[in-house]
N, C-alpha and C positions, 0 to 999 in steps of 0.2 A: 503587518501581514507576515507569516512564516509561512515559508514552502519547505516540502521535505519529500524525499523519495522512500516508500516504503518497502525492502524487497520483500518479499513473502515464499517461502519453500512450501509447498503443498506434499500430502503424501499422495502416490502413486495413484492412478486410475481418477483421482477428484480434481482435478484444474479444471475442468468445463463446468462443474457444479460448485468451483469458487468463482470463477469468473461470473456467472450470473448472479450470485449473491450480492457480488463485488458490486455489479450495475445501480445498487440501491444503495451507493455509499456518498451520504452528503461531504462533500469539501474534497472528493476526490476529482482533482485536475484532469488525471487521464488515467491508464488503464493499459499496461502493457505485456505483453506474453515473450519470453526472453529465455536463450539458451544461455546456458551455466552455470554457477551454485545454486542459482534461486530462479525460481517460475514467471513469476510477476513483478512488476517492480508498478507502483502506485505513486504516481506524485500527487500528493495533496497540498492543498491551501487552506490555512487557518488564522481564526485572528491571535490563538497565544498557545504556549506549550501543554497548557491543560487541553485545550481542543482537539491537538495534535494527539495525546496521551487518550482520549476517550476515542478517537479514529484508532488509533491501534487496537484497544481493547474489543473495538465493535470487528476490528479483521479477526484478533485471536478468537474469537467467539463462532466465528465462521467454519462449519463441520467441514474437515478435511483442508486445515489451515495446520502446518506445524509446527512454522515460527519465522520471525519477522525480524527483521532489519533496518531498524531507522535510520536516514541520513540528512538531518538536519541542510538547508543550503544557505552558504554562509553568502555567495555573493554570486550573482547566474548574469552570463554575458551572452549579450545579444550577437548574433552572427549575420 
């Protein structure tokens, strides 16, 4: 299993019509709206890097998406 945090920058005036897009995204964990370089940050879960790589491509494809940020997680600690 890999999890990975997607950030995502939206252009101007389109974040509530990527966020719905977003809603129909298989393997995506959660779904979050975030002040500072980027909009959204996306953690998803998949079984391999290729999975991870077709979830990005299905964001980038997403009208008024303008680029993307992967952050692979190498080891996530329980609190």
């Amino acid at each position: 299993m890999i999890k990975a945090y997607i950030l995502v920058l939206t252009y101007v005036g389109s974040l509530k019509a990527v966020l719905e897009e977003m809603r129909n995204l298989e393997n995506a964990e959660s779904i979050a709206v975030v002040a500072g370089d980027y909009d959204i940050i996306v953690k998803a879960r998949v079984n391999s890097l290729e999975e991870l790589m077709e979830l990005t491509d299905k964001i980038h494809s997403i009208k008024g998406v303008k680029r993307t940020n992967t952050q692979v997680i190498e080891k996530e600690i329980e609190i």
